[in-house]
BAKOLKOL-313239 format. One record per residue (C-alpha): residue in one letter; x, y, z. Coordinates in steps of 0.25 Angstrom, whole numbers, always signed. Example, Ala and Ser with C-alpha at 12.3 -4.5 7.8 and 13.67 -1.06 7.14 Angstrom:
! residues 2
<site res="A" x="+49" y="-18" z="+31"/>
<site res="S" x="+55" y="-4" z="+29"/>
***
This chain:
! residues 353
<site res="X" x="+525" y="+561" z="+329"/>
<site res="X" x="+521" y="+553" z="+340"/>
<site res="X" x="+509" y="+559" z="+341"/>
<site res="X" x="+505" y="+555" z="+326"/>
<site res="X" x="+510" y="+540" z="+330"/>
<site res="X" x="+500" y="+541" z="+339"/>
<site res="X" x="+489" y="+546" z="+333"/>
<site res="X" x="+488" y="+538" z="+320"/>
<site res="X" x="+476" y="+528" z="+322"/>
<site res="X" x="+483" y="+517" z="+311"/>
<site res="X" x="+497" y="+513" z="+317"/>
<site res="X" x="+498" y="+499" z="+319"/>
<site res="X" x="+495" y="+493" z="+333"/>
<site res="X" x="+508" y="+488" z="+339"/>
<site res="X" x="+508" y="+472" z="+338"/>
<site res="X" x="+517" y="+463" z="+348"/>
<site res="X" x="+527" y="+454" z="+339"/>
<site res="X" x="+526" y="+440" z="+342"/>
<site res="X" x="+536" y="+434" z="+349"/>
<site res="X" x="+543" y="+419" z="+344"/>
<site res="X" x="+540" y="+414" z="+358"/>
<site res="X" x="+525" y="+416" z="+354"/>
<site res="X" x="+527" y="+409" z="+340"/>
<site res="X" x="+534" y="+399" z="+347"/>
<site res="X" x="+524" y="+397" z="+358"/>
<site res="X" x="+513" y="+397" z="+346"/>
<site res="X" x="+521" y="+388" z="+338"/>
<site res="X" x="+522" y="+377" z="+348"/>
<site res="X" x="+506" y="+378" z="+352"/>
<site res="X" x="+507" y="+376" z="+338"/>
<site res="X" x="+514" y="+364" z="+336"/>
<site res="X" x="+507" y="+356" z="+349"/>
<site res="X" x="+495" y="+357" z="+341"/>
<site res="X" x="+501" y="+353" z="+328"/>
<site res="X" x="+500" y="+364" z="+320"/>
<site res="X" x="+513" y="+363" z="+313"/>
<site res="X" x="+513" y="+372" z="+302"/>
<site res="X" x="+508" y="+384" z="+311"/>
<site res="X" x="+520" y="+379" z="+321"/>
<site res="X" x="+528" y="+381" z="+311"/>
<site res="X" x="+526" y="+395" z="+307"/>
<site res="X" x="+526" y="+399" z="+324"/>
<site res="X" x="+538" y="+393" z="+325"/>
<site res="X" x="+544" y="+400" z="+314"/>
<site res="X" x="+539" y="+412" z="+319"/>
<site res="X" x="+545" y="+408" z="+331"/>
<site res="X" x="+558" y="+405" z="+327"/>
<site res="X" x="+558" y="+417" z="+317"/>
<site res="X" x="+557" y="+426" z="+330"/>
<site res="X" x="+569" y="+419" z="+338"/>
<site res="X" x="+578" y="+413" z="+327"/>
<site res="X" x="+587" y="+410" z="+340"/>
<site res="X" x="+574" y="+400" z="+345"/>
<site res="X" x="+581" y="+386" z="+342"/>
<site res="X" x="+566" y="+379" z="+348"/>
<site res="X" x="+557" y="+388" z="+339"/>
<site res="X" x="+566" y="+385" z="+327"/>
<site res="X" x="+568" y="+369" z="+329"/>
<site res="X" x="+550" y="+369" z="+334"/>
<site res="X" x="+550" y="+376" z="+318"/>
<site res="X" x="+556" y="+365" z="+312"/>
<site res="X" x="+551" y="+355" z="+319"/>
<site res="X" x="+537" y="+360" z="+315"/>
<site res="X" x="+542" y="+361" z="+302"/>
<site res="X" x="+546" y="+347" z="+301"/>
<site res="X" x="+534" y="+340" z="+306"/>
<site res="X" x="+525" y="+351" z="+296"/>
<site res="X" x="+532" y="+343" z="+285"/>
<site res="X" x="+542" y="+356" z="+284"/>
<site res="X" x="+555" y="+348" z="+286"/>
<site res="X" x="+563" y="+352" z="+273"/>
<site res="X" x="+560" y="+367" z="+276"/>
<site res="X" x="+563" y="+367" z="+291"/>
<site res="X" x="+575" y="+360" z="+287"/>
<site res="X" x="+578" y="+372" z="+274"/>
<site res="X" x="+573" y="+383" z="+283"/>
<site res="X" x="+579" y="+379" z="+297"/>
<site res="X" x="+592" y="+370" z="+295"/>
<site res="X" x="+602" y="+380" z="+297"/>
<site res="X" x="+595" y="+388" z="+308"/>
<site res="X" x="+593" y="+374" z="+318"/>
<site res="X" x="+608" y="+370" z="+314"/>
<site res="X" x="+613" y="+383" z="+320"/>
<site res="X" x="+605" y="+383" z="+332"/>
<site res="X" x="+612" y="+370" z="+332"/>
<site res="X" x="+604" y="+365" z="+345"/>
<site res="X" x="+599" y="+349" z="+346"/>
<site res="X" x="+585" y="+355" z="+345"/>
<site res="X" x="+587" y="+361" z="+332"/>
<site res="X" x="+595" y="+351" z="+327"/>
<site res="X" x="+585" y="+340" z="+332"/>
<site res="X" x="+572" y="+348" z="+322"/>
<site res="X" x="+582" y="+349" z="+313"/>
<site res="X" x="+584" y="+334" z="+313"/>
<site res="X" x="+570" y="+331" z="+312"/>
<site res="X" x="+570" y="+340" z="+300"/>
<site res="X" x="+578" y="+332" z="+294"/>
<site res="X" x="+572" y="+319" z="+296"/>
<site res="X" x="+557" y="+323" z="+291"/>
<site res="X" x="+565" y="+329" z="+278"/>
<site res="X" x="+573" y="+316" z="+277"/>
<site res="X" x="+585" y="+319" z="+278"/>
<site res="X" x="+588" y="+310" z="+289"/>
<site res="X" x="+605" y="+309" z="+289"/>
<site res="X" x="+603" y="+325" z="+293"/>
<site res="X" x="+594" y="+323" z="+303"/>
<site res="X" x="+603" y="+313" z="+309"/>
<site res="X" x="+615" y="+323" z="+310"/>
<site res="X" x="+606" y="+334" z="+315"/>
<site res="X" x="+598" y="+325" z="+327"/>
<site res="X" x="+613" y="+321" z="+329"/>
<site res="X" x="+617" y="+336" z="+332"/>
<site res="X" x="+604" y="+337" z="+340"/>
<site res="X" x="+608" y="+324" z="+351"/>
<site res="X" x="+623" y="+328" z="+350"/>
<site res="X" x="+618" y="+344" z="+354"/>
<site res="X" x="+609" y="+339" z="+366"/>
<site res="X" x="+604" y="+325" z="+367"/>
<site res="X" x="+593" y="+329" z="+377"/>
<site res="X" x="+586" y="+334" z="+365"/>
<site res="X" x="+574" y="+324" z="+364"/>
<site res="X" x="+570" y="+329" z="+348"/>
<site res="X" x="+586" y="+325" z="+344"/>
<site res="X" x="+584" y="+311" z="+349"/>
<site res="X" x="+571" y="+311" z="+343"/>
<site res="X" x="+573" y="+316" z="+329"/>
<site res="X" x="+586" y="+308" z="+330"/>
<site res="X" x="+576" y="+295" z="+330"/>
<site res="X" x="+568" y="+301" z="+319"/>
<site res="X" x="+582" y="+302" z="+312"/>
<site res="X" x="+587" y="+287" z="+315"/>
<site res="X" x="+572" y="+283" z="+312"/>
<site res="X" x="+574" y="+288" z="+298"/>
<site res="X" x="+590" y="+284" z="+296"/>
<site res="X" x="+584" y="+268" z="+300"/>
<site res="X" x="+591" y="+268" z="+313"/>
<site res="X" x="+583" y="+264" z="+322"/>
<site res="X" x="+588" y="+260" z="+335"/>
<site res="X" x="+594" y="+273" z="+335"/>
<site res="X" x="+579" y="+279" z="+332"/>
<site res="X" x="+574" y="+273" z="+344"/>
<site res="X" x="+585" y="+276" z="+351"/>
<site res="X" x="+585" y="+290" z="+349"/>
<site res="X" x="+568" y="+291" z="+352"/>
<site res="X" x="+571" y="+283" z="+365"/>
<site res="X" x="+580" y="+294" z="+369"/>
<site res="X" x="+570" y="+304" z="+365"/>
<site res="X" x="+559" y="+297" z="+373"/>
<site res="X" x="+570" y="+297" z="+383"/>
<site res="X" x="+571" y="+312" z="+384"/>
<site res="X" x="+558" y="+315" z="+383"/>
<site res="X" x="+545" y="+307" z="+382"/>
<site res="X" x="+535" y="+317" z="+379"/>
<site res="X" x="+544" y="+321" z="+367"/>
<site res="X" x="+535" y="+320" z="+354"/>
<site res="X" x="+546" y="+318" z="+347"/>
<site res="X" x="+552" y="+305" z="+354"/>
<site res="X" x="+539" y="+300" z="+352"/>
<site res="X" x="+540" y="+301" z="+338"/>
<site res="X" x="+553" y="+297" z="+335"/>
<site res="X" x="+550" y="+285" z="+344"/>
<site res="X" x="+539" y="+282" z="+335"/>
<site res="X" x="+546" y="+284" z="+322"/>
<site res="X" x="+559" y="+273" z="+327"/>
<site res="X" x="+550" y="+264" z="+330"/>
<site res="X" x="+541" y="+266" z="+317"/>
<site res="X" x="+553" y="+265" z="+307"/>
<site res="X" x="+557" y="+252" z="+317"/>
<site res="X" x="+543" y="+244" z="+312"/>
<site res="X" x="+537" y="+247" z="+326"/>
<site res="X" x="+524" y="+255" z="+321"/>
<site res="X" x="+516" y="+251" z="+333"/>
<site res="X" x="+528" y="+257" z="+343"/>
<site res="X" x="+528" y="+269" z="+333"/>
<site res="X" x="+514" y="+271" z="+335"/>
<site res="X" x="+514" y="+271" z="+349"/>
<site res="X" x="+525" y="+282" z="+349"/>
<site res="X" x="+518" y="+290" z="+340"/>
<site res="X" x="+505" y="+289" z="+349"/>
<site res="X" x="+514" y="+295" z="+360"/>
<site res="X" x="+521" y="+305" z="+352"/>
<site res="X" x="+505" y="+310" z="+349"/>
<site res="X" x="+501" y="+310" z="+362"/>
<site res="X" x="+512" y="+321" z="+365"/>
<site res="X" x="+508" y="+329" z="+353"/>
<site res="X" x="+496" y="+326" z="+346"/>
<site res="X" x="+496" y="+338" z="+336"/>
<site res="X" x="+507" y="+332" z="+326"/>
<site res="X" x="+502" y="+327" z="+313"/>
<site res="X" x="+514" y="+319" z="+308"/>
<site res="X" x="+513" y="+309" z="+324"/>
<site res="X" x="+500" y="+306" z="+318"/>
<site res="X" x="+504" y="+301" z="+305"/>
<site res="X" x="+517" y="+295" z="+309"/>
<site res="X" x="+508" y="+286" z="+321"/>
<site res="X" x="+499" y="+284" z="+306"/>
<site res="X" x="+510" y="+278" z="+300"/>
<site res="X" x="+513" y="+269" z="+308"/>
<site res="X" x="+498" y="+263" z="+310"/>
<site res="X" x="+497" y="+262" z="+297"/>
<site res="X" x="+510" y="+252" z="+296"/>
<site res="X" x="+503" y="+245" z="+307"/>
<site res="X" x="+489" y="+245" z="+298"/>
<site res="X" x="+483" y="+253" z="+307"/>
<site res="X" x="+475" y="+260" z="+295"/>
<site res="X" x="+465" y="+264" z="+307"/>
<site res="X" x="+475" y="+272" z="+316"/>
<site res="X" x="+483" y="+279" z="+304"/>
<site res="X" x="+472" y="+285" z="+297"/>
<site res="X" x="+467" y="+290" z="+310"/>
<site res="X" x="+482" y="+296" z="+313"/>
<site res="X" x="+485" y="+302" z="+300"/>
<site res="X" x="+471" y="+309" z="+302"/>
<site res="X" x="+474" y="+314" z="+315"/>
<site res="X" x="+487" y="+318" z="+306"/>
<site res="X" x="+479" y="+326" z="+296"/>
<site res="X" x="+471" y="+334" z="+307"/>
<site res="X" x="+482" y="+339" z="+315"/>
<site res="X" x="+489" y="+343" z="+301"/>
<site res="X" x="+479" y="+345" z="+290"/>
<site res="X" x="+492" y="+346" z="+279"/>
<site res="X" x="+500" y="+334" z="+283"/>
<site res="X" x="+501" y="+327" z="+269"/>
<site res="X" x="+508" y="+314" z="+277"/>
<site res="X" x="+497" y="+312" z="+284"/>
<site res="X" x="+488" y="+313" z="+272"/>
<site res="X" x="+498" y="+306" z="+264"/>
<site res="X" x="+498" y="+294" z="+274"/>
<site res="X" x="+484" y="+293" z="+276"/>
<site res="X" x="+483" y="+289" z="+262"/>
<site res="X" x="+493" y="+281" z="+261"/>
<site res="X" x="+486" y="+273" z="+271"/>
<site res="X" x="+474" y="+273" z="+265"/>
<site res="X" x="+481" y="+267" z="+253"/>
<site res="X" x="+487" y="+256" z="+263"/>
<site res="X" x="+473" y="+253" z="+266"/>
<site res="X" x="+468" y="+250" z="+252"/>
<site res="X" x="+463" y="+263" z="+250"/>
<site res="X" x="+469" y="+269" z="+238"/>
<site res="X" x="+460" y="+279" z="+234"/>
<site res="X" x="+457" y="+285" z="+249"/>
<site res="X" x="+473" y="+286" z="+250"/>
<site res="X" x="+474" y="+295" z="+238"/>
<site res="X" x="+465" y="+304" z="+243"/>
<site res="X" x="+472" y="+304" z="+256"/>
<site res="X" x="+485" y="+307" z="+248"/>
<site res="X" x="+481" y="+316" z="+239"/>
<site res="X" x="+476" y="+324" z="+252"/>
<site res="X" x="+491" y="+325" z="+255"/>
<site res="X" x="+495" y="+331" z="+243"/>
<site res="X" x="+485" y="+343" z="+245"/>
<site res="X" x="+489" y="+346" z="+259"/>
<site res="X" x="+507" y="+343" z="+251"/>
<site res="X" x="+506" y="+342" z="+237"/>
<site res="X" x="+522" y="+339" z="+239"/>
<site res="X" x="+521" y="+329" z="+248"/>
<site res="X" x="+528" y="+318" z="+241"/>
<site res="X" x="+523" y="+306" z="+248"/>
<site res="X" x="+508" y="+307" z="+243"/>
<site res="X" x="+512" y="+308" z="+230"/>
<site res="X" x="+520" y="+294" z="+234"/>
<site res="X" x="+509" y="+289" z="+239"/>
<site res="X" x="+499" y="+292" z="+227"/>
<site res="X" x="+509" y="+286" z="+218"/>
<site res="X" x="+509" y="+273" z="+225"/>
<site res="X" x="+495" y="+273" z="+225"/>
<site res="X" x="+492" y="+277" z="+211"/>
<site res="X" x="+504" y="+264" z="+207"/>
<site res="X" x="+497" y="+255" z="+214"/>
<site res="X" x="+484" y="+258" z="+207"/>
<site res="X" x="+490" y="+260" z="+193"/>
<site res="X" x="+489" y="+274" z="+191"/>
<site res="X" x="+501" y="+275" z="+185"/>
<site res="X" x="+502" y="+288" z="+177"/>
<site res="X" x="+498" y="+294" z="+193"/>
<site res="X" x="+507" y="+287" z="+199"/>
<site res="X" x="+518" y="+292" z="+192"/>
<site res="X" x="+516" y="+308" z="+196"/>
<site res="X" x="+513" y="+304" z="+211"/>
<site res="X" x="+529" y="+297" z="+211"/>
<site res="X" x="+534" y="+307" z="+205"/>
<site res="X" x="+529" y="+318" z="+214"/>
<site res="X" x="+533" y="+307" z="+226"/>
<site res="X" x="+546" y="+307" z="+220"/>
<site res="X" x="+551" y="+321" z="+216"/>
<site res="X" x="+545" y="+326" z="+231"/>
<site res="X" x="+556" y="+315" z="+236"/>
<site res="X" x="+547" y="+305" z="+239"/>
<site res="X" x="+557" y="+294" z="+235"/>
<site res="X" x="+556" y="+279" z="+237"/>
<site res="X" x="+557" y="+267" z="+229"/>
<site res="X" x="+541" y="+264" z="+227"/>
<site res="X" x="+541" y="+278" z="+221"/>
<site res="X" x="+551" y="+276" z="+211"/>
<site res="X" x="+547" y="+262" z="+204"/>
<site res="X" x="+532" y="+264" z="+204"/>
<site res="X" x="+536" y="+279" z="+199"/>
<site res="X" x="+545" y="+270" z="+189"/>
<site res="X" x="+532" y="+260" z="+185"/>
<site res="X" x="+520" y="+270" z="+186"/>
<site res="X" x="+528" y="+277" z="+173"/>
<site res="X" x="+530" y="+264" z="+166"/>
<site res="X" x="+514" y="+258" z="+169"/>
<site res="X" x="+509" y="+272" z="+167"/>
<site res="X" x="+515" y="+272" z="+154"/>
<site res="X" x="+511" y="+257" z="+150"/>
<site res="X" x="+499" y="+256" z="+156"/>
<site res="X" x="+503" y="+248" z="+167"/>
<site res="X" x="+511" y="+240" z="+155"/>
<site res="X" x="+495" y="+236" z="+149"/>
<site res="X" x="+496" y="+244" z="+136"/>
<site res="X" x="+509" y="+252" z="+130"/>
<site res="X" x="+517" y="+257" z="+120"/>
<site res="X" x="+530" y="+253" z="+119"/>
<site res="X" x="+533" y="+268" z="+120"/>
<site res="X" x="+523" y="+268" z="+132"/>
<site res="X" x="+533" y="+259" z="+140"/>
<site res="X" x="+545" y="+266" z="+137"/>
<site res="X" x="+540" y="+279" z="+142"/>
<site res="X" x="+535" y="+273" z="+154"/>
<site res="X" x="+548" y="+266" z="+156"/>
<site res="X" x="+556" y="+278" z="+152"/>
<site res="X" x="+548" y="+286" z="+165"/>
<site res="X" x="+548" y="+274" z="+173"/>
<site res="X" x="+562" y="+266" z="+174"/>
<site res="X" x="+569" y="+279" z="+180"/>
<site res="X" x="+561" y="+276" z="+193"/>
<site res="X" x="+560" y="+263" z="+193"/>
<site res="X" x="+577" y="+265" z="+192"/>
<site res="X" x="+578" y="+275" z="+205"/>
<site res="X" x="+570" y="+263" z="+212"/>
<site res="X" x="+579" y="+252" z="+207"/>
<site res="X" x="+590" y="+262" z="+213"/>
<site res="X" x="+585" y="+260" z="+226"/>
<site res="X" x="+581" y="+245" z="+225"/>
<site res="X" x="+587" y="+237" z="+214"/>
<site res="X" x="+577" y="+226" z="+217"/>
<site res="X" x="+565" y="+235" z="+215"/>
<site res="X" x="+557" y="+224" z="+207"/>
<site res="X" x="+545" y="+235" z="+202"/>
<site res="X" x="+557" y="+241" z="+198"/>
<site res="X" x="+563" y="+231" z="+188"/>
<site res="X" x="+549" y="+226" z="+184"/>
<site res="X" x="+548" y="+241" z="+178"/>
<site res="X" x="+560" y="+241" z="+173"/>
<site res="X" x="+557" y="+227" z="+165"/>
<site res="X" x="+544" y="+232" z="+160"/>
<site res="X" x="+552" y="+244" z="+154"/>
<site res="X" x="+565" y="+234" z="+149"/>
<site res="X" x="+554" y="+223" z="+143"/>
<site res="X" x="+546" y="+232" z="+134"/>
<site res="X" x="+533" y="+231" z="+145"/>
<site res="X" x="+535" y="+215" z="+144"/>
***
């Protein structure tokens, strides 16, 4: 039989099998050169390979994350980064949780992270991020001068440098630090359009335009980017060029909630009411909650039904009102003293007078 083996012209050509060192090696080019969602599917190789890799499984998520992928890292990887149970993976695991805000979890995970090794500079580092977004902020900066400490060619101490001082009002300090967290790796979209941001609070229209397109090259189908890019056009004046920015985000996501936030505000503003509406609601159900939301929601019904209270029917009004108050309520439930609230609510209480 070996003779036949050997004769037959068609039997596969033996291949070496790739081994998770390579995926990982591959995965980490990968990542320095900001190409996150084929980082993500090396490093899942990786980790596929050697399930026992604690650094490929907490590089994965972390890709994940920052590919806008935090609710699956989280639903895929939880319990496999609680059972490694090192302050690595209970560090990613924290920054998880923060970019999917759920911000009391992430505390308790970067707490496990210090507590396990406090020479871990991502612990201290997604700790800030964490206190950043619980309003602690002495605590946020603490934490990012500890991560400096630690390292100061960490990208990651940078950042969370740059986030506690942006949720402290200090946009210029912010900017600098994101600057530096650049210059160490200049292939990461969202560095781009977080140093965006905070030009554009300063009114440096200029400078976040530029970044959110240097954003959009290095990630084609970053919806934030294009999102923001419109929203600062519209903080320009621009109405019209900011939809188009907008709209460019929901190609590239139609889920992501913000745009559709964004296009309803702008469609209120210019009285497109029956537009508005479909635009909150989307906002809304994707979980794009905040009080704005809810009362023009609540006021685009009751104008889109009354024609912005110029010429109705009685039954006009009550239909409008029957659609409208329930949101203008769920703001009131958040601010009693809303007054575009009550002014709603008296319009539909007074019969349109």
């Amino acid at each position: 039989y070996w003779q036949q083996d050997w004769l037959s012209p068609f039997a596969p050509t033996p291949t070496p099998t790739r081994t998770a060192a390579s995926y990982f090696d591959q995965a980490e080019v990968l990542y320095r050169e900001g190409k996150l969602d084929e980082a993500i599917v090396a490093y899942r190789n990786a980790y596929q390979r050697e399930p026992k890799s604690w650094r490929a499984l907490s590089r994965l998520v972390r890709a994940m994350v920052l590919g806008n992928q935090a609710d699956q890292a989280i639903e895929q990887y939880k319990e496999d980064l609680e059972t490694f149970g090192s302050a690595e993976t209970y560090a990613v695991l924290c920054l998880a949780y923060n970019w999917n805000g759920q911000y009391e979890d992430a505390l308790d995970a970067c707490v496990r992270a210090v507590s396990q090794n406090p020479d871990v500079v991502e612990a201290h580092a997604y700790l800030s991020e964490t206190y950043s977004n619980l309003a602690n902020w002495d605590a946020a900066y603490d934490e990012a001068a500890k991560a400096l400490e630690l390292n100061k060619r960490s990208v990651e101490a940078h950042r969370a440098l740059a986030y506690a001082l942006e949720v402290r009002g200090d946009y210029k300090g912010a900017a600098e630090s994101y600057q530096r967290a650049i210059e160490l790796h200049p292939r990461l979209a969202h560095l781009y359009t977080s140093l965006a941001l905070n030009y554009r609070v300063l009114e440096e229209y200029d400078l976040a335009i530029e970044q959110f397109q240097k954003a959009m090259e290095i990630d084609p189908n970053s919806p934030e980017a294009y999102d923001q890019l419109g929203w600062t056009y519209y903080q320009m004046g621009d109405s019209n060029r900011a939809v188009v920015e907008i709209k460019r985000a929901l190609e590239v996501d139609p889920d992501f909630a913000a745009a559709y936030g964004h296009l309803g505000v702008i469609d209120y503003v210019r009285q497109r009411y029956e537009d508005a509406v479909p635009n909150f609601e989307q906002a809304i159900a994707a979980g794009k909650v905040s009080l704005e939301y809810y009362y023009e929601l609540g006021l685009s019904y009751i104008y889109s039904y009354t024609n912005a209270l110029q010429g109705y029917t009685p039954e006009d009004l009550a239909r409008g009102c029957e659609l409208g108050v329930p949101w203008l309520d769920k703001a009131l439930e958040r601010d009693p003293y809303c007054n575009p609230c009550w002014q709603g609510i008296d319009v539909c209480e007074g019969g349109g007078q």
